[in-house]
C-alpha positions as CSV (number, residue, x, y, z in Angstrom):
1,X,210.6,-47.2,57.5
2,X,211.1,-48.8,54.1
3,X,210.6,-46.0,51.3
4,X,208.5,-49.0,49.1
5,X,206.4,-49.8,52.2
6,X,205.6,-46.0,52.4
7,X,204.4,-45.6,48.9
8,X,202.0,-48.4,48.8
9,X,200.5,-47.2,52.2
10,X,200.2,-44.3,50.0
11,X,198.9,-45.9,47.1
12,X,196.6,-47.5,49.4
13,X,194.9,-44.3,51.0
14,X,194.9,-42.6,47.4
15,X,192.9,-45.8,45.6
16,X,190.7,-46.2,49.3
17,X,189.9,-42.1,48.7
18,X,188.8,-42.5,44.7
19,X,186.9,-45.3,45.3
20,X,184.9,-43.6,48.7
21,X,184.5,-40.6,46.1
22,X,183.0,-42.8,43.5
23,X,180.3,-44.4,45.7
24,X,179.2,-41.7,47.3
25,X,178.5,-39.7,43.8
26,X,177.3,-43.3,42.6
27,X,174.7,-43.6,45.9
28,X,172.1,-40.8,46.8
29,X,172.7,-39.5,50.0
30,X,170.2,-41.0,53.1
31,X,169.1,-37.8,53.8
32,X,168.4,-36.7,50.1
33,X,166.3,-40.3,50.3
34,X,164.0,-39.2,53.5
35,X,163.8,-35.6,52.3
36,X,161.8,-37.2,49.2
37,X,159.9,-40.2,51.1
38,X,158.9,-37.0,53.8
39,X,157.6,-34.5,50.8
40,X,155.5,-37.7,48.9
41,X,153.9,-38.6,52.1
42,X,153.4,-34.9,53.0
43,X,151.9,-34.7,49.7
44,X,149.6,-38.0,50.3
45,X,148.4,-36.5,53.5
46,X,147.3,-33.1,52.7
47,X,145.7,-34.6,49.1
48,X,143.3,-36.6,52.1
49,X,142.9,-34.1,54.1
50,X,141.6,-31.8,50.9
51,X,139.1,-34.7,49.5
52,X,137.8,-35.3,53.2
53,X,137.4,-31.6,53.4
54,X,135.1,-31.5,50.3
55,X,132.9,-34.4,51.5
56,X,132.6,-32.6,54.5
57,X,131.5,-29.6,53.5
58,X,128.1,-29.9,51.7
59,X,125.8,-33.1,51.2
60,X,126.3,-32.4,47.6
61,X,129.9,-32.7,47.4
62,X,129.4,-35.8,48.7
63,X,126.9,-37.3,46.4
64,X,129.2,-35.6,43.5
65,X,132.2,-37.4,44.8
66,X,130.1,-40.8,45.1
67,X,128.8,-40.6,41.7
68,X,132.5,-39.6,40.1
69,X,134.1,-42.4,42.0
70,X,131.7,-45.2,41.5
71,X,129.7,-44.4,38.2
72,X,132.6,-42.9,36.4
73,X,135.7,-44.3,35.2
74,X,138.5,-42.8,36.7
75,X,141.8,-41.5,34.3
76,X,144.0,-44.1,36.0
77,X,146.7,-43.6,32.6
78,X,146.5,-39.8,33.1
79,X,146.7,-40.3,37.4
80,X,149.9,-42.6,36.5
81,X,151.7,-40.6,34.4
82,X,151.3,-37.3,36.1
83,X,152.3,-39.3,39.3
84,X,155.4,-40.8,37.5
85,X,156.3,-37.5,36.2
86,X,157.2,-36.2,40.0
87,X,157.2,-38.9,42.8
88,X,158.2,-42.1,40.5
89,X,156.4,-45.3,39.6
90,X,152.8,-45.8,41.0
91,X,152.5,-49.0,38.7
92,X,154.4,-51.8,39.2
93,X,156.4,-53.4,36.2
94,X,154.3,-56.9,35.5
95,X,155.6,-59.8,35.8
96,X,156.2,-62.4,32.9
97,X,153.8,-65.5,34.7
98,X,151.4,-65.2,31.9
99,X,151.7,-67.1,28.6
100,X,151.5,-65.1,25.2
101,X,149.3,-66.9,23.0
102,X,150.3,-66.8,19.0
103,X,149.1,-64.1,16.8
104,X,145.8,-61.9,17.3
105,X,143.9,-63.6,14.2
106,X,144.1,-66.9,15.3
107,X,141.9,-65.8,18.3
108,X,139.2,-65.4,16.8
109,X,137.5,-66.7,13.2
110,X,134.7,-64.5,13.3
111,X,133.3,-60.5,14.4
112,X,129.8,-59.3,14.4
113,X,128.7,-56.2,15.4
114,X,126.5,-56.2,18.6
115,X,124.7,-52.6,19.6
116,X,127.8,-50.8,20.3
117,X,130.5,-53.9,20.8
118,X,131.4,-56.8,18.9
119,X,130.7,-59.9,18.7
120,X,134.0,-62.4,18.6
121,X,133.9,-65.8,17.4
122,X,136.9,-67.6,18.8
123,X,139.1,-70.4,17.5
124,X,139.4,-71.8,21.3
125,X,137.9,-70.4,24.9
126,X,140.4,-68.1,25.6
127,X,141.8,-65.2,24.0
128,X,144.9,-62.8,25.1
129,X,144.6,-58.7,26.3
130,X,144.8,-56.0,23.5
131,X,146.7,-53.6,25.4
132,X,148.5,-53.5,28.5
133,X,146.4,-51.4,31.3
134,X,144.9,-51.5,35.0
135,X,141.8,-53.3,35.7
136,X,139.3,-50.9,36.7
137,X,136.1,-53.0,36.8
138,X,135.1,-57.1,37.6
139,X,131.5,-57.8,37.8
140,X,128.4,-57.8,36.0
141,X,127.2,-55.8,33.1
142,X,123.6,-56.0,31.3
143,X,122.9,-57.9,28.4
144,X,127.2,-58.5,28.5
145,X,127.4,-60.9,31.8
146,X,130.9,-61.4,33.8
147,X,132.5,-58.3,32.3
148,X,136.4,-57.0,33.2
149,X,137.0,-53.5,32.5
150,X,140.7,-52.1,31.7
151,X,141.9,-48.8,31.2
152,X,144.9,-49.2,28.3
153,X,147.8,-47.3,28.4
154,X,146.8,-45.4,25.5
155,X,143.4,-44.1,27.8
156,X,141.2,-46.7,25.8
157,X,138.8,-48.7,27.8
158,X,138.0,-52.3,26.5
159,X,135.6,-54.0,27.8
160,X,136.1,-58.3,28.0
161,X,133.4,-59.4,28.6
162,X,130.8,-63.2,28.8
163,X,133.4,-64.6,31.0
164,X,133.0,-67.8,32.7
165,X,136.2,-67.9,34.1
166,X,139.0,-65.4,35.7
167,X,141.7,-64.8,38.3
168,X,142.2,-61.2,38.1
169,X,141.5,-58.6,40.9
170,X,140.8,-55.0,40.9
171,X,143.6,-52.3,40.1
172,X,146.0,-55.5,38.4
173,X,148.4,-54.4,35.7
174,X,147.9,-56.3,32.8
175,X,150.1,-57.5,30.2
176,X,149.3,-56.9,26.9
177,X,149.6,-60.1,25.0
178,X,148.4,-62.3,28.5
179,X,145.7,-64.6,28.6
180,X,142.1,-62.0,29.9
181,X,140.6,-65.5,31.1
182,X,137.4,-68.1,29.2
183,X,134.8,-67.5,27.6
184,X,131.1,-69.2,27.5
185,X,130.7,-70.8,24.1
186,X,133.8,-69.7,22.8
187,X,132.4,-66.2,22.5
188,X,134.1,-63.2,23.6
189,X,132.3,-59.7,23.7
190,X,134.8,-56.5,23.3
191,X,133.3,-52.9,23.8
192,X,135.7,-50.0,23.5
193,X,135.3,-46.1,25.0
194,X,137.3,-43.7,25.3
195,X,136.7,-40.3,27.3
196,X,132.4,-42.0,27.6
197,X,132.2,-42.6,23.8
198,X,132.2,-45.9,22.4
199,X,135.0,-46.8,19.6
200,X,135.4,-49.0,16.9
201,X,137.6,-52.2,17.1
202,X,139.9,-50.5,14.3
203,X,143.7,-50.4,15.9
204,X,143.3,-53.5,18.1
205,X,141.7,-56.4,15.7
206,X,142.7,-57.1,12.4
């Protein structure tokens, strides 16, 4: 056989080798992948089985779990980030559909205190979200009406609320900067909390 064919079959093999070598440090191995899927759904299981456990067990724990999960605010920033930290993303990156409106100031002309939120006057019906978060509340709230709830990233809970109008659902990530939805009378009500005590506006309106 030619000595030229010979050493490009052997050039051949030798760049076929590299690259396979490459890819395969490059690509996680399949069974690396289901070892990890297998632990977070092992994980997922026995966290279910330990909750369901605790209701079980005493008509108290039950009424204490009720009251936690639908009077309290759950830590859905701390629950992300801890999750994030060993099994990956819980909360999906948002997608750019929304429209940024312009600046903060020129949603709003006016602020009054109001018990413990504030009162906004605003330049149109609509005004944008302070900070991105997950919606962790749509309904009513006294004295406030059509309220949405959403726990920021920085563990801040603002409170949008005398809306007439939204298309948001529960557990949604928000973008900061996107449009919360309108307002009756071009009036927008913001209460903030963090950890159950009420904040001032300072850091998100100026």
């Amino acid at each position: 056989m030619n000595p030229t064919v010979l050493d490009i079959k052997r050039n051949i093999r030798s760049k076929r080798s590299v690259f396979l070598e490459q890819k395969n440090q490059k690509s996680p191995s399949k069974n690396t992948y289901i070892s990890g899927l297998f632990t977070r759904t092992l994980l997922s299981v026995i966290f279910v089985l330990v909750c369901a456990i605790f209701v079980k067990s005493s008509d108290k724990n039950l009424l204490l779990f009720k009251d936690y999960l639908f009077n309290d605010t759950l830590a859905f920033s701390k629950i992300n980030e801890l999750y994030t930290t060993y099994f990956g993303k819980i909360v999906p990156e948002p997608i750019a559909t929304s429209i940024p409106v312009s600046n903060t100031e020129s949603d709003y002309v006016n602020i009054e205190e109001m018990d413990n939120s504030y009162k906004l006057t605003l330049t149109g019906n609509t005004m944008r979200f302070l900070q991105s978060g997950i919606i962790v509340f749509i309904g009513e709230k006294e004295n406030l009406g059509t309220t949405v709830i959403v726990q920021g990233i920085d563990g801040v809970d603002i409170w949008y609320s005398n809306l007439s109008n939204i298309n948001l659902s529960m557990y949604d990530y928000v973008e900061k900067d996107s449009l919360v939805g309108e307002f009756k009378d071009a009036t927008s009500i913001l209460t903030f909390m963090e950890n159950g005590a009420y904040k001032s506006y300072d850091g998100y309106l100026s």
